[in-house]
C-alpha distance (Angstrom), angle and dihedral (degrees) to the residues before:
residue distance angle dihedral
X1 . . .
X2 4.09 . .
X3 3.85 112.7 .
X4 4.01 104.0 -147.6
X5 3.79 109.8 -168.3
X6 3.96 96.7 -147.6
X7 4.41 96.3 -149.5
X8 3.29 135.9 102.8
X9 3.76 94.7 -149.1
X10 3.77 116.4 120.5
X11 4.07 88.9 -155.9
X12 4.03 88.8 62.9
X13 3.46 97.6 42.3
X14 4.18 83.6 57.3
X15 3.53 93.5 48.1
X16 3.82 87.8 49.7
X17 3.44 90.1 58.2
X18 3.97 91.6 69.6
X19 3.79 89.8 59.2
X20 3.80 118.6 96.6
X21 3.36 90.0 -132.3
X22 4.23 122.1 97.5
X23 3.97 107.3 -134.6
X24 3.82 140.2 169.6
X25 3.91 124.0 -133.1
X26 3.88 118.6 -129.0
X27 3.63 111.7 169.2
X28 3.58 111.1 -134.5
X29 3.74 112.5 -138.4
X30 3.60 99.2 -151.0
X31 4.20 117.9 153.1
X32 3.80 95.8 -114.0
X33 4.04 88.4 180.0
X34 4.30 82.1 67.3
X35 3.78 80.5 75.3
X36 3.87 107.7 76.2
X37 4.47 92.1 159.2
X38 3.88 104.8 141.4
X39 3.84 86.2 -160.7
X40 3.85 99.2 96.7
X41 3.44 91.2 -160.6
X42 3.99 98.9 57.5
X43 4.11 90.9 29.5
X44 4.21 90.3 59.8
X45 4.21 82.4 46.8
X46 3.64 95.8 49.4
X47 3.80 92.2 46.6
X48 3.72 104.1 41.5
X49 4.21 80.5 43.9
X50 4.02 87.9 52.9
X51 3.66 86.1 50.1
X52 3.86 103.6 50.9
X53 3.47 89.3 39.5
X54 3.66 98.0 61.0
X55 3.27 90.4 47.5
X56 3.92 101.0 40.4
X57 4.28 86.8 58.8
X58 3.68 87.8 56.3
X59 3.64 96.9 39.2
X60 4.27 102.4 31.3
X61 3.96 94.6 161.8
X62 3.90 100.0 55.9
X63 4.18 139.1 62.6
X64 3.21 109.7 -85.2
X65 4.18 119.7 -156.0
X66 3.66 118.7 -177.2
X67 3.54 113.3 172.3
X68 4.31 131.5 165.7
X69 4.05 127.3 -175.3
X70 3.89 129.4 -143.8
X71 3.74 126.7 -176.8
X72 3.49 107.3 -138.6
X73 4.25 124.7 -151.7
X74 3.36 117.7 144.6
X75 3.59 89.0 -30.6
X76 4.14 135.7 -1.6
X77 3.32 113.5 -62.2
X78 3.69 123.0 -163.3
X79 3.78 152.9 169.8
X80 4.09 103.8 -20.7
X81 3.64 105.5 -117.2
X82 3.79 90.5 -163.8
X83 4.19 146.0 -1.2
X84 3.39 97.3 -98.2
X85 4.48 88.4 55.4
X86 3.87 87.9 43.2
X87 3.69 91.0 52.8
X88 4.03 89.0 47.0
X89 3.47 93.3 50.4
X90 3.65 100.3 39.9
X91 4.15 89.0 51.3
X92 3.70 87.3 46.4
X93 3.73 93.4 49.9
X94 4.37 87.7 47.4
X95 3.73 109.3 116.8
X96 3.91 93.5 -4.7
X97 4.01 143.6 116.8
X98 3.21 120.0 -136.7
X99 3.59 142.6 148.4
X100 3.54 140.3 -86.1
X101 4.21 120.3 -172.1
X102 3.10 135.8 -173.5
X103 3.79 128.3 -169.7
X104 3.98 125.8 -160.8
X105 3.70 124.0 -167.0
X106 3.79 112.2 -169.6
X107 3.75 114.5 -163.3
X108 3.60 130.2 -156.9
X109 3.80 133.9 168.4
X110 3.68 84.4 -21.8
X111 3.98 94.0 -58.2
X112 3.52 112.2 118.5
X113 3.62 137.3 -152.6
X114 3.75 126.9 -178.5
X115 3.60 139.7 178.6
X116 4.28 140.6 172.1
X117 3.51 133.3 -140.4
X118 3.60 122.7 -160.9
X119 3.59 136.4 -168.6
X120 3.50 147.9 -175.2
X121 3.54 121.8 -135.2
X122 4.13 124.0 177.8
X123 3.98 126.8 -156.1
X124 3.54 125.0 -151.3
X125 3.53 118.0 -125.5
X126 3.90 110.8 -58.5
X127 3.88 117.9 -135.4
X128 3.98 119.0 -152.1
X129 3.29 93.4 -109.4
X130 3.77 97.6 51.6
X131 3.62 90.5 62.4
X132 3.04 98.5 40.0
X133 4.14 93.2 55.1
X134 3.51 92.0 44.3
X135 3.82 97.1 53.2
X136 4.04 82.6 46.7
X137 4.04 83.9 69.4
X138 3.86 95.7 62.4
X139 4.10 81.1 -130.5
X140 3.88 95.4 123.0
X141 4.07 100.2 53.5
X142 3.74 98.4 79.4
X143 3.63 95.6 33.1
X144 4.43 132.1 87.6
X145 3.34 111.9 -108.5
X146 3.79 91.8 11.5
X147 4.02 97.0 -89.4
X148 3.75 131.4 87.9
X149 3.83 115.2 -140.8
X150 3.44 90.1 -166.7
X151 3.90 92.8 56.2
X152 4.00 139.5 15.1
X153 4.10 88.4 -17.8
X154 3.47 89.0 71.2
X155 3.41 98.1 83.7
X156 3.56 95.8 62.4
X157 3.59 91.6 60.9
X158 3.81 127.1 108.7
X159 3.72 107.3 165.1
X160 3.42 135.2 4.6
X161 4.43 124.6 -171.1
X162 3.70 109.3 -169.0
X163 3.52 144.2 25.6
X164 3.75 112.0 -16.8
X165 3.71 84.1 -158.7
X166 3.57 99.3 56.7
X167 3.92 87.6 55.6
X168 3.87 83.7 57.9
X169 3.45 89.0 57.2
X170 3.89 109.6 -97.3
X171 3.71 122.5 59.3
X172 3.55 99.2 -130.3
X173 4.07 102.5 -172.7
X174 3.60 90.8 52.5
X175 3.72 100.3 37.3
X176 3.73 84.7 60.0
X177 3.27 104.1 59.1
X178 3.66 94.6 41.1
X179 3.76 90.2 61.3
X180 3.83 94.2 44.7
X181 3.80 78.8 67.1
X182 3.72 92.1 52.9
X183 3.42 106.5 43.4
């Protein structure tokens, strides 16, 4: 059976890569902004469900994984949209937990299972200047939360409980034994 991860993400499609399993990528198109949940939990379901299900009517024979990521403080934050809303969330992020989840829907002759990971990452204290270099890099725009873990953002992180992975964008541990049951 083909596994199709349905994302146009470069990040997942690394991550991926670590799983024993071969796969093809076929970026779903799905409208995430459809979704307007403020419940991170179900919003990252009904995403990464919107996702795999695009892809799973185009593609019935094969595993289908959908899968989105919010950061989550005080409210969801996504993808930066400018500077000025990186900077905001960035400050409001400095010297804070909060939460990152990510939900996976995995779909499969049109049964579905699902499941959401959620961690909690701290920053230190954020300087000024620390924002404003890292927004200077362009890394935040594509990114939840405006910070890559995986990349620049890292350096603003103090503490992290959870699955690293699932920060990334694709809870690798768990992923892998839910498509061990699959396949």
């Amino acid at each position: 059976m083909t596994i199709i991860l349905a994302s146009q993400s470069p990040r997942r499609k690394e991550l991926m890569n670590m799983l024993p399993y071969p796969f093809t990528v076929h970026p779903s198109t799905f409208d995430e902004s459809t979704i307007t949940d403020q419940n991170p939990e179900t919003a990252v379901l009904k995403i990464a469900e919107g996702k795999a299900a695009e892809v799973a009517k185009q593609l019935p024979d094969s595993i289908v994984i959908g899968s989105d990521t919010v950061v989550f403080y005080e409210q969801i934050l996504g993808k930066p949209k400018s500077a000025e809303e990186a900077r905001d969330m960035l400050s409001r992020l400095s010297g804070k937990t909060h939460t990152v989840y990510t939900g996976v829907v995995l779909i499969k002759n049109s049964v579905k299972t699902s499941f959401v990971e959620k961690t909690d990452v701290t920053f230190w204290e954020l300087s000024e200047k620390e924002i404003s270099d890292y927004i200077g890099t362009a890394d935040p725009f594509d990114k939840a939360g405006a910070y890559g873990i995986q990349s620049g953002g890292s350096l603003f992180v103090k503490s992290i409980t959870g699955d690293y992975y699932a920060v990334v964008g694709l809870p690798l541990s768990r992923l892998n034994r839910e498509l061990a049951l699959l396949t």
